[in-house]
C-alpha positions as a Markdown table, in Angstrom:
| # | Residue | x | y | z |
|---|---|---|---|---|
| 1 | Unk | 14.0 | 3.7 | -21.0 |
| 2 | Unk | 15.0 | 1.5 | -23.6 |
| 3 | Unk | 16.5 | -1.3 | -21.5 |
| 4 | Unk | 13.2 | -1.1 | -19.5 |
| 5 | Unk | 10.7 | -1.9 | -21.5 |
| 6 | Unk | 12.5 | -2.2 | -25.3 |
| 7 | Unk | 12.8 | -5.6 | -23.6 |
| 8 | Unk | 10.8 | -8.1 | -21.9 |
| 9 | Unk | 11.3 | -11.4 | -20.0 |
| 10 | Unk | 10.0 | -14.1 | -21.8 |
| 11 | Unk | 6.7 | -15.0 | -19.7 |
| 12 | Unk | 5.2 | -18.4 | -21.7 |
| 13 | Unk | 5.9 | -21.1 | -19.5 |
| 14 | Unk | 5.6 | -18.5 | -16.3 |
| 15 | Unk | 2.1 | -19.6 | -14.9 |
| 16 | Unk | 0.9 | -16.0 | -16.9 |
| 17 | Unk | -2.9 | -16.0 | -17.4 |
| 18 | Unk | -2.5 | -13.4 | -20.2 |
| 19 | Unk | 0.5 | -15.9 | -22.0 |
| 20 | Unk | -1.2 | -19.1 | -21.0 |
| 21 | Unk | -4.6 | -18.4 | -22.8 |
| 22 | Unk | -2.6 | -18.6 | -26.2 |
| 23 | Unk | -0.3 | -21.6 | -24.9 |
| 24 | Unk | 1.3 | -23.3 | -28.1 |
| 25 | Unk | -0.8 | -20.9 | -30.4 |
| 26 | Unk | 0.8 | -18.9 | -32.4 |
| 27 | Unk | -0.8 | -15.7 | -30.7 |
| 28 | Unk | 0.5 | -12.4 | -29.7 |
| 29 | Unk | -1.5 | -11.7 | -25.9 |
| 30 | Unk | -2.9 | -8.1 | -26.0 |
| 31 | Unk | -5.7 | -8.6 | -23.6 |
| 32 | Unk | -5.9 | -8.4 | -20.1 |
| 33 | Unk | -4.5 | -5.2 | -18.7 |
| 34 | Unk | -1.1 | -6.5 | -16.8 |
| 35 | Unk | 2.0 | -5.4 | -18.9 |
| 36 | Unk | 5.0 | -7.8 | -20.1 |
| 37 | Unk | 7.4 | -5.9 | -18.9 |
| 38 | Unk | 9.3 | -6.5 | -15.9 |
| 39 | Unk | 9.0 | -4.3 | -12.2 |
| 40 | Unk | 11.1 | -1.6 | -11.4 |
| 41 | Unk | 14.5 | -2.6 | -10.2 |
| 42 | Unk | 13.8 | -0.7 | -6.8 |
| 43 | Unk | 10.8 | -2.8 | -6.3 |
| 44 | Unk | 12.6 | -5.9 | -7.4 |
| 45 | Unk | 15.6 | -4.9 | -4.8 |
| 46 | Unk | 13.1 | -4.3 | -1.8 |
| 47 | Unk | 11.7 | -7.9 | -2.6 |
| 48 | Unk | 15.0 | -9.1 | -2.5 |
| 49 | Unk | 16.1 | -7.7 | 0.8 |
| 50 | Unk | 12.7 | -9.1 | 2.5 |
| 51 | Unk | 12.8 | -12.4 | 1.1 |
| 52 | Unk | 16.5 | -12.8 | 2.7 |
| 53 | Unk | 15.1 | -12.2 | 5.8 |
| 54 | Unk | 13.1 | -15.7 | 5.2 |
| 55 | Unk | 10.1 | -15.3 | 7.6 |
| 56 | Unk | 6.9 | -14.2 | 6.3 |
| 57 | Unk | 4.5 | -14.3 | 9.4 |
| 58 | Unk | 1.2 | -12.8 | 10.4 |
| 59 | Unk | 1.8 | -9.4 | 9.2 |
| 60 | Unk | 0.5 | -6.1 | 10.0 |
| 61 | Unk | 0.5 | -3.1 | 7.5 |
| 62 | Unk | 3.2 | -0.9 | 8.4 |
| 63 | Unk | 2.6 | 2.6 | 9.2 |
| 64 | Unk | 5.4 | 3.7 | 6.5 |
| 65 | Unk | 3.5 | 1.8 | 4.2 |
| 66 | Unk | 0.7 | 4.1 | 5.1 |
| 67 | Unk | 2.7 | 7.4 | 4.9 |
| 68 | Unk | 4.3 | 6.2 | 1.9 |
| 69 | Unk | 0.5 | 6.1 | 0.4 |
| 70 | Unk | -0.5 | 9.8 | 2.0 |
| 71 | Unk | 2.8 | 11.0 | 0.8 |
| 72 | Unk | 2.0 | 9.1 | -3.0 |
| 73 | Unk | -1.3 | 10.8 | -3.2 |
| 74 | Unk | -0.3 | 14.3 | -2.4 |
| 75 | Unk | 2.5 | 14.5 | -4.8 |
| 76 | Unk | 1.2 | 12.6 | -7.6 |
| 77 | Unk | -2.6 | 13.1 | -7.4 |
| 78 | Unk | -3.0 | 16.6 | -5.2 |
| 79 | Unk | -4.7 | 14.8 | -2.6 |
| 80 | Unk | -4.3 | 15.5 | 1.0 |
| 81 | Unk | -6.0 | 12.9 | 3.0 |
| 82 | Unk | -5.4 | 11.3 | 7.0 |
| 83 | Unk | -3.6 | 7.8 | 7.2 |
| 84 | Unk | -6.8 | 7.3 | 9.4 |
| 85 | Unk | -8.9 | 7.0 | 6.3 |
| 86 | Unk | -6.8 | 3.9 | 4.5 |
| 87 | Unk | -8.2 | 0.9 | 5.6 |
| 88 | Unk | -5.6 | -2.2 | 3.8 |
| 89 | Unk | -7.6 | -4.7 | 1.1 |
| 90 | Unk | -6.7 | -8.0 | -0.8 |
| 91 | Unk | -6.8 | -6.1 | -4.0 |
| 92 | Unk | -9.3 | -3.9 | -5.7 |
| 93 | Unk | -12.0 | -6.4 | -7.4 |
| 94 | Unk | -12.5 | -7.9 | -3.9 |
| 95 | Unk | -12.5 | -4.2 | -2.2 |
| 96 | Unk | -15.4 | -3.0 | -4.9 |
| 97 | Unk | -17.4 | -6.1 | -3.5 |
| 98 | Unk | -16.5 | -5.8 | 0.5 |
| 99 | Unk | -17.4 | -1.6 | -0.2 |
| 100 | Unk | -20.9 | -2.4 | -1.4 |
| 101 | Unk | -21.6 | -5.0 | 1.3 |
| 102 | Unk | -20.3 | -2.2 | 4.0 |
| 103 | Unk | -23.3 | -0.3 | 3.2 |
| 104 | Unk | -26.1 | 0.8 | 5.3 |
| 105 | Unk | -28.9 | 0.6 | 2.2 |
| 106 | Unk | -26.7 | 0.5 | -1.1 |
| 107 | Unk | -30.4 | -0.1 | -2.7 |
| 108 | Unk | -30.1 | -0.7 | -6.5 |
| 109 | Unk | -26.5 | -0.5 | -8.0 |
| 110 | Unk | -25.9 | 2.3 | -11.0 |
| 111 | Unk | -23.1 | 0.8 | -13.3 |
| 112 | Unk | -22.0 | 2.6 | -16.6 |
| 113 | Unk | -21.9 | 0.3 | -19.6 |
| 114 | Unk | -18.9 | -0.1 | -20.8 |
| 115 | Unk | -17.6 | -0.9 | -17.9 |
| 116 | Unk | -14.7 | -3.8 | -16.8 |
| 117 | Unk | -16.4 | -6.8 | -16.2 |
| 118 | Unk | -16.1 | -7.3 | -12.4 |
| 119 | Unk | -17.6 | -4.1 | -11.4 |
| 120 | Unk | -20.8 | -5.4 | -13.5 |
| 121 | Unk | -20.3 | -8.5 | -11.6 |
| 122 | Unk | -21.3 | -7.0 | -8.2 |
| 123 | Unk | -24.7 | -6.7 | -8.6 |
| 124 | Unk | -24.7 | -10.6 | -9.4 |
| 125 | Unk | -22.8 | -11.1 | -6.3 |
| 126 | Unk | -24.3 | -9.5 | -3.8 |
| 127 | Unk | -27.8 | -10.0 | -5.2 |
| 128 | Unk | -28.5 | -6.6 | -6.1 |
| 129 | Unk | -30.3 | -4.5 | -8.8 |
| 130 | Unk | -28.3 | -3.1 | -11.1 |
| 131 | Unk | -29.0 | -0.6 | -13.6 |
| 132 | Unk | -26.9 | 0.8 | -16.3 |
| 133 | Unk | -26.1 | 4.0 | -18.3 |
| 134 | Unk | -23.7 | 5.0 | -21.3 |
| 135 | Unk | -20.5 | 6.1 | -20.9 |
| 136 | Unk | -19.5 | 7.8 | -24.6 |
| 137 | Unk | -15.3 | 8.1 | -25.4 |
| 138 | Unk | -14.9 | 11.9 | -25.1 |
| 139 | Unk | -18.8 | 12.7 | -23.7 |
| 140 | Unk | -18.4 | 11.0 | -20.7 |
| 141 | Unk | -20.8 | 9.5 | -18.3 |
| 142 | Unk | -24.4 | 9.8 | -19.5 |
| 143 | Unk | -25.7 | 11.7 | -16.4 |
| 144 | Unk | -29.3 | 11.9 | -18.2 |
| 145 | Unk | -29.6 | 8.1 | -18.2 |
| 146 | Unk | -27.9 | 8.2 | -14.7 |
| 147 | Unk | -30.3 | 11.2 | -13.1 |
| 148 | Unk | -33.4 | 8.7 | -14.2 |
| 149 | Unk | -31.3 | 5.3 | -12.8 |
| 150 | Unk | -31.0 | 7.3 | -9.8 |
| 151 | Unk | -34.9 | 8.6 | -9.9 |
| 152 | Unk | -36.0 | 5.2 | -10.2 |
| 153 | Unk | -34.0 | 3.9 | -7.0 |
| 154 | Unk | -30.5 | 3.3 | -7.9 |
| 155 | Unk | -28.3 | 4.6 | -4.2 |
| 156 | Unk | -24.7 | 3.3 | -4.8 |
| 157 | Unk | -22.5 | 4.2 | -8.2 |
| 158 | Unk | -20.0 | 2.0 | -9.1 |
| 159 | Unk | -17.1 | 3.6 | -11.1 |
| 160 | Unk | -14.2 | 3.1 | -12.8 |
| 161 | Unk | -11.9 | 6.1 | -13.1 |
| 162 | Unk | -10.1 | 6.7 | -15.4 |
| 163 | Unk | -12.3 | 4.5 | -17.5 |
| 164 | Unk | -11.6 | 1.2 | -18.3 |
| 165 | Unk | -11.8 | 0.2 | -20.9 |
| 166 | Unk | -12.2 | 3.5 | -23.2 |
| 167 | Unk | -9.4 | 5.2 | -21.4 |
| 168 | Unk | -11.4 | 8.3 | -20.5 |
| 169 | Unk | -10.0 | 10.8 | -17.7 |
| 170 | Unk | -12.8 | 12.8 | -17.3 |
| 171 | Unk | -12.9 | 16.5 | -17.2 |
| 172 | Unk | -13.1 | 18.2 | -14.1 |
| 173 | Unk | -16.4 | 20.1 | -15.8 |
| 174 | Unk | -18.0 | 16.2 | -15.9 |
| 175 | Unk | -16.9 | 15.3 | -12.7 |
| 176 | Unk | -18.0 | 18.5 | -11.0 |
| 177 | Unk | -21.8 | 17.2 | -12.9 |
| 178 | Unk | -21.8 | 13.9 | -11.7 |
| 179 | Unk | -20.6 | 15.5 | -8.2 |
| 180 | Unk | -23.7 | 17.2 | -8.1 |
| 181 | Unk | -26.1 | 15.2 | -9.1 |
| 182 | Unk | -24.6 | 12.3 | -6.5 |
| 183 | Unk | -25.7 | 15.2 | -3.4 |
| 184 | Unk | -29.1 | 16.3 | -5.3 |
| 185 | Unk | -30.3 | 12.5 | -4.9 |
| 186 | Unk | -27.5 | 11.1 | -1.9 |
| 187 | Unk | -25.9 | 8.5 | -4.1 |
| 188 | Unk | -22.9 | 6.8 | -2.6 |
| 189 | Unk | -20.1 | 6.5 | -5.2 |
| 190 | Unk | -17.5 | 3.5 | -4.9 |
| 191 | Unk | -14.8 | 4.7 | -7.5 |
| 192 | Unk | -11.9 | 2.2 | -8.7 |
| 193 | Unk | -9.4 | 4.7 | -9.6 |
| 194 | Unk | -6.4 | 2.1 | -9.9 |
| 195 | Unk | -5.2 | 3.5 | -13.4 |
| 196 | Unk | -5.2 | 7.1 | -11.8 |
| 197 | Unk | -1.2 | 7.3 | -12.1 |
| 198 | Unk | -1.5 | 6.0 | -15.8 |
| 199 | Unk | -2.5 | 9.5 | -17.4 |
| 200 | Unk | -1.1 | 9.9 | -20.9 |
| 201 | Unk | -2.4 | 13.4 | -21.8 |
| 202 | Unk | -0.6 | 15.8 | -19.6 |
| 203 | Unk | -2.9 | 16.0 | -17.2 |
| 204 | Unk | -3.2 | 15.0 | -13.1 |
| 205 | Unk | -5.5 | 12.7 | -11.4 |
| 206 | Unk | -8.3 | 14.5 | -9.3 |
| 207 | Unk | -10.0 | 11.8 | -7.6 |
| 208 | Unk | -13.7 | 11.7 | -7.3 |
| 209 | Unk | -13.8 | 12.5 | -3.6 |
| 210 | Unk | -10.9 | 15.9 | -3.6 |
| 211 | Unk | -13.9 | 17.8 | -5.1 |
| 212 | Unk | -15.4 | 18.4 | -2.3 |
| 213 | Unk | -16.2 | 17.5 | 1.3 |
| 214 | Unk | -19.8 | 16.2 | 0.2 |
| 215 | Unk | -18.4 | 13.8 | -2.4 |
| 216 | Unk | -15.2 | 12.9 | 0.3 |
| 217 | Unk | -18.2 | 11.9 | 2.8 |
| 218 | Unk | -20.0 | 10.0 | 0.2 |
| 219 | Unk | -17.2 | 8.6 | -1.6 |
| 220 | Unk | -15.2 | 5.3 | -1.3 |
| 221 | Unk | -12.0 | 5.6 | -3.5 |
| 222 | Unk | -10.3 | 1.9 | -4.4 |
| 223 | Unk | -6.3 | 2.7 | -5.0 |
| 224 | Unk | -3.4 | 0.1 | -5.9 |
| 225 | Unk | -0.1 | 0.4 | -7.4 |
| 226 | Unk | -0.7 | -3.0 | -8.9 |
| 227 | Unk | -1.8 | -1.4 | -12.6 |
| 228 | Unk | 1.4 | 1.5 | -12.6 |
| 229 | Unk | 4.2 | -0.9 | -11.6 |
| 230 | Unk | 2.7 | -4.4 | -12.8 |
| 231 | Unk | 2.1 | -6.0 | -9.6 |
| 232 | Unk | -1.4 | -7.7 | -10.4 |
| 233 | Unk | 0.2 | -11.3 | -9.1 |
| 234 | Unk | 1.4 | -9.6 | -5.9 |
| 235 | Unk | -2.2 | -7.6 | -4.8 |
| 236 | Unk | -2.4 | -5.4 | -2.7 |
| 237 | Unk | -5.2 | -2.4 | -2.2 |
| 238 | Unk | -6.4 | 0.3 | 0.1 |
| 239 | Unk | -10.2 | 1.9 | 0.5 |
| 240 | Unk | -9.3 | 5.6 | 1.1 |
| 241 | Unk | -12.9 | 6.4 | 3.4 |
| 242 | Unk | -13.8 | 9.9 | 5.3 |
| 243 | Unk | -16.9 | 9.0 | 5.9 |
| 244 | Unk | -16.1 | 7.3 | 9.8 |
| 245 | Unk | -19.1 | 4.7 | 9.5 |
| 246 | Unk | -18.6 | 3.4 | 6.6 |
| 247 | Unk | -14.7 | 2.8 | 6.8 |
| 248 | Unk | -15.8 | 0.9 | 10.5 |
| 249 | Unk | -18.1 | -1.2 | 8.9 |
| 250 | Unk | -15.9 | -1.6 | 6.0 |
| 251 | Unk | -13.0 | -2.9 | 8.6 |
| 252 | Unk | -16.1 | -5.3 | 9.8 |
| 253 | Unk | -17.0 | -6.6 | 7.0 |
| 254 | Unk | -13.1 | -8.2 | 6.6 |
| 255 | Unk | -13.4 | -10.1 | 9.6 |
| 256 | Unk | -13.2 | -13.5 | 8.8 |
| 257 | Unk | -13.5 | -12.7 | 4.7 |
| 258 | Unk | -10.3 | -11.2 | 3.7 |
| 259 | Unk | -6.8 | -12.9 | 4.4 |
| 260 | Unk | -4.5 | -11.6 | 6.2 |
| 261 | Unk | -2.1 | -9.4 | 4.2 |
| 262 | Unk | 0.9 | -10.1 | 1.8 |
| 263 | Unk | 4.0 | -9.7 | 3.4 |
| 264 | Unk | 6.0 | -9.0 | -0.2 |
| 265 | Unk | 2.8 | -7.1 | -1.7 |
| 266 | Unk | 3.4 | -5.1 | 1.1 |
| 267 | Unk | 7.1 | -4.4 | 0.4 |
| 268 | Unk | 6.8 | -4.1 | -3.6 |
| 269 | Unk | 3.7 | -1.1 | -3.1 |
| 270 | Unk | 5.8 | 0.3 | -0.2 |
| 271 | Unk | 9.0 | 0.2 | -2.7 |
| 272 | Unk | 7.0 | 1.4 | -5.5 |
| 273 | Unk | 4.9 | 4.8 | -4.2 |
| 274 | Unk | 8.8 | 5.5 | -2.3 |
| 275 | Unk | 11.5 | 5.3 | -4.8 |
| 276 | Unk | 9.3 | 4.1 | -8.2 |
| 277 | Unk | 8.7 | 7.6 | -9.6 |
| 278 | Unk | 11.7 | 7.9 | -12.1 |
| 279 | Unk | 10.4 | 4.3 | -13.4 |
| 280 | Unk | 7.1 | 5.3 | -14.0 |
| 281 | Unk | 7.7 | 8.6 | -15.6 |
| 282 | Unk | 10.0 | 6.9 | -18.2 |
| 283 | Unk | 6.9 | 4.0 | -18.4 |
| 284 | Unk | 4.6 | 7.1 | -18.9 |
| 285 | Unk | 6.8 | 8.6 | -22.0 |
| 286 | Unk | 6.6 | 4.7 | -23.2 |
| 287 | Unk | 3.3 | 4.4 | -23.8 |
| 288 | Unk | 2.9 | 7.6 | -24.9 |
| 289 | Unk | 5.0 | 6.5 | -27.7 |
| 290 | Unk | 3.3 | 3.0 | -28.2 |
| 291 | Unk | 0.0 | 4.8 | -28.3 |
| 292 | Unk | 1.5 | 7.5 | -31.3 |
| 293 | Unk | 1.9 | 4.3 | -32.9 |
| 294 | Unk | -1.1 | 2.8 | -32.4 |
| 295 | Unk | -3.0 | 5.9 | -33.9 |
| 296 | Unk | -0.4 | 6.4 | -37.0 |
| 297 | Unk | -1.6 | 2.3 | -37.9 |
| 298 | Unk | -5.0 | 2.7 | -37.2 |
| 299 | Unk | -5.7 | 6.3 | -39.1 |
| 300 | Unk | -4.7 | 4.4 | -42.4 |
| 301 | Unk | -7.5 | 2.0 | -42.2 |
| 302 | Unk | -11.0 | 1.9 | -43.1 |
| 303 | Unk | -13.8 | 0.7 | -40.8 |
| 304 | Unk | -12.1 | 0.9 | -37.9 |
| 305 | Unk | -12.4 | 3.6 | -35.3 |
| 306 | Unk | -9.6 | 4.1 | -32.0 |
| 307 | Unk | -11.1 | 6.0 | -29.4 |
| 308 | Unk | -7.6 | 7.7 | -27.8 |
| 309 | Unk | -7.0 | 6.9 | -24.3 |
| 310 | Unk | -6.3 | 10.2 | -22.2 |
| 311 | Unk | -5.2 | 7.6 | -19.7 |
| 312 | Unk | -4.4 | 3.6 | -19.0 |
| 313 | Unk | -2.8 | 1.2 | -20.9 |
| 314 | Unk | -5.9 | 0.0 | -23.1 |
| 315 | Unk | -6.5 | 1.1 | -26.5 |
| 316 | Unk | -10.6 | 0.7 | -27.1 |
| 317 | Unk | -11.0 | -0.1 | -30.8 |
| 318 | Unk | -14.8 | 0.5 | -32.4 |
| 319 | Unk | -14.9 | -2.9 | -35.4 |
| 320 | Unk | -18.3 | -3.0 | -36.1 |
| 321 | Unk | -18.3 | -1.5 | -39.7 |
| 322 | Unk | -16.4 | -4.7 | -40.1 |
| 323 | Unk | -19.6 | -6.6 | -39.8 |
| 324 | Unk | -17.8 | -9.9 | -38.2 |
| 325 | Unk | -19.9 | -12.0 | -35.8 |
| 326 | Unk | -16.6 | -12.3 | -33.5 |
| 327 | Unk | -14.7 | -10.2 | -33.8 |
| 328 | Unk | -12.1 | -11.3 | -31.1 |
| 329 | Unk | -12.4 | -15.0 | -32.5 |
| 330 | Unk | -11.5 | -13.3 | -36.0 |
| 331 | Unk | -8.4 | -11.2 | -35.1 |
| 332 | Unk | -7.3 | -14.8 | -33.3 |
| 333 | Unk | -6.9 | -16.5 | -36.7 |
| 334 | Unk | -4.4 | -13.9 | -37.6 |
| 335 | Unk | -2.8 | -14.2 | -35.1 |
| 336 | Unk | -3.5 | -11.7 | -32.2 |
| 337 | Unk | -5.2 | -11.6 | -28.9 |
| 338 | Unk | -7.4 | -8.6 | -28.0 |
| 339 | Unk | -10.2 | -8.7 | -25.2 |
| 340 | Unk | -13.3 | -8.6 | -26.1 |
| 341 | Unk | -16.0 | -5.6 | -26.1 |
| 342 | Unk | -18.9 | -7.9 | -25.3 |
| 343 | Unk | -17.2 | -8.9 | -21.7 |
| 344 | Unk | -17.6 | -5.8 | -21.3 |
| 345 | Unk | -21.2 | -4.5 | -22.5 |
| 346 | Unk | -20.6 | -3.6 | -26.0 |
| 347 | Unk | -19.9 | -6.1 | -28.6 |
| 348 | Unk | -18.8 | -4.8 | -32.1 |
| 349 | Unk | -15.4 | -3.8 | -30.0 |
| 350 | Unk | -12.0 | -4.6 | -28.5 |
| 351 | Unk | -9.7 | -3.9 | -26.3 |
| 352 | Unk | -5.8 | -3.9 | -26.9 |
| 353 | Unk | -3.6 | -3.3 | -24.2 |
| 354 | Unk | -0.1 | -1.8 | -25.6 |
| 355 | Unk | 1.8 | -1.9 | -22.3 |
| 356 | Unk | 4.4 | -4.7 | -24.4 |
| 357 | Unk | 7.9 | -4.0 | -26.0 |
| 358 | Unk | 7.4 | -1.4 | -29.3 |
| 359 | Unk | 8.5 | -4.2 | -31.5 |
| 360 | Unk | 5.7 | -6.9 | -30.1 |
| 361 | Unk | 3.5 | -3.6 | -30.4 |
| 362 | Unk | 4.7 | -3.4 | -34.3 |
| 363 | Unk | 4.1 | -7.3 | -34.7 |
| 364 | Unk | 0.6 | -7.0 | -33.6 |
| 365 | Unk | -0.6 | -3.9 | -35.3 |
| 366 | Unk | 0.8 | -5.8 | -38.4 |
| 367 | Unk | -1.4 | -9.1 | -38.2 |
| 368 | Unk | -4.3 | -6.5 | -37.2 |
| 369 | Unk | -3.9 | -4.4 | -40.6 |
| 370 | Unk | -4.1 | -8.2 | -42.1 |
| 371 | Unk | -7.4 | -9.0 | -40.3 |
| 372 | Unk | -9.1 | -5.8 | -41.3 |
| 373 | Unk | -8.3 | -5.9 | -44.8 |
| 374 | Unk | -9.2 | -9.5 | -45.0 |
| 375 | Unk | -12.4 | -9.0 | -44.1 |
């Protein structure tokens, strides 16, 4: 484990989006939610071995690729679903978009708040009306707020689960709720479930659409291995779709939109749901121990609140007792980088991703505890 992640390749100077925001800033990165720590050496080998091979044509998506996902989902999430059903994507953000657009009448968009940022984007892009409703850390989804979203015309849910950015898993009592109330007013749910091998508390992914063969048929799950084995710069995705209309308009809508795919994505998602497991069980431990230390920091200090993750890498951190103005501009002067809560609906918070080395971990919580008590 230790030689894993107890180290990290340097990654200023590497084209990074996280590194490069803080570019010759003395800054520590803990925002966006790719980790610094380097791919599984199975991955890295399978790379290796295709790039020797020096072409990298028009490519089809393999059919082991595609049994390599069935087989992925079965083991990992208790999922049995049909290779049939997979229909290949750029990545997620873009899938979320082509999904709503492959709709018959996706009417008015219901989006909880928090929510990541591109998923509240859709409505914008598409030229849809969106309404929203809470999501509380440890409540769940607001299904009051959603039931009158839903009575007053909202027809497609966007999702994100497990939740980012509070880290929520959901309980199989919440998701059986919001099951049920998706059949009692035939909402279509398109659910981005690419943290669902990132669970921290013990438990197993069930995706939205295993619960039953309603929510299968009215369900559009969005899976990657790009958030579990850091692979965000090499995207890859697949729509997992029963429902036989919407996965052929889906495959329509890509036509002429979507490129063809990545030869090496291919290969490093193939490598990663195949022989990757003994990596990300020893990642899984990690965190677990990152996030121990996350909560043993933040229990000593006043006026600030961590709502525990049950899964992800993102720690969502409640600083509005503080009573700054900006808060992520704040934490910056001392020195560490955290996303901000605003981006993503509610301001007052941030977001700190602690998939990094324990000791960079360590070096941030430190110029955190400084920023607190400074205030």
């Amino acid at each position: 484990m230790e030689q894993w992640f107890d180290t990290a390749p340097d990654r200023q100077g590497s084209d990074s989006v996280k590194w490069d925001r803080y570019r010759q800033r003395d800054v520590i990165p803990m925002w966006v939610a790719d980790m610094d720590f380097a791919v599984a050496p199975v991955i890295d080998q399978a790379i290796r071995q295709r790039v020797e091979h020096g072409v990298y044509g028009y490519a089809a998506v393999p059919d082991t690729l595609k049994q390599a996902c069935v087989e992925w989902l079965a083991r990992r999430w208790g999922w049995s679903i049909s290779p049939s059903w997979l229909v290949a994507l750029p990545a997620v953000v873009p899938g979320i978009n082509f999904a709503v657009r492959a709709l018959a009448e996706p009417g008015a968009l219901a989006v909880p708040c928090p929510i990541y940022p591109p998923i509240a984007q859709v409505a914008a892009n598409l030229q849809l009306p969106m309404q929203r409703f809470s999501v509380q850390p440890g409540q769940g989804w607001d299904l009051i707020e959603l039931e009158r979203a839903c009575q007053q015309g909202a027809k497609t849910l966007l999702l994100s689960v497990p939740h980012n950015p509070i880290g929520q898993r959901f309980s199989h009592q919440q998701r059986q709720a919001l099951a049920q109330l998706c059949q009692r007013y035939r909402v279509q749910v398109v659910s981005d479930e690419i943290h669902g091998d990132l669970i921290l508390d013990g438990h197993g992914h069930q995706p939205l659409a295993s619960l039953s063969e309603d929510m299968a048929q009215r369900t559009l799950t969005l899976i990657s291995a790009g958030k579990s084995f850091n692979l965000a710069g090499l995207p890859f995705a697949f729509a997992v779709v029963a429902n036989a209309q919407w996965r052929q308009r889906l495959k329509r809508q890509l036509l002429g939109h979507a490129p063809t795919h990545n030869v090496l994505a291919m290969v490093a998602t193939e490598a990663a749901w195949r022989q990757g497991e003994p990596w990300l069980e020893a990642l899984l431990q990690y965190l677990k121990g990152n996030l121990a230390l996350i909560e043993a920091r933040l229990a000593a200090l006043d006026r600030v609140v961590l709502h525990r993750p049950d899964a992800t890498t993102l720690a969502w951190i409640d600083c509005r007792q503080l009573g700054l103005d900006d808060v992520k501009g704040h934490f910056e002067q001392y020195g560490v980088g955290f996303s901000d809560g605003a981006e993503f609906g509610q301001a007052g918070f941030v977001r700190l991703n602690f998939a990094c080395p324990r000791a960079r971990l360590t070096h941030g919580l430190d110029r955190f505890r400084q920023a607190v008590l400074a205030v």
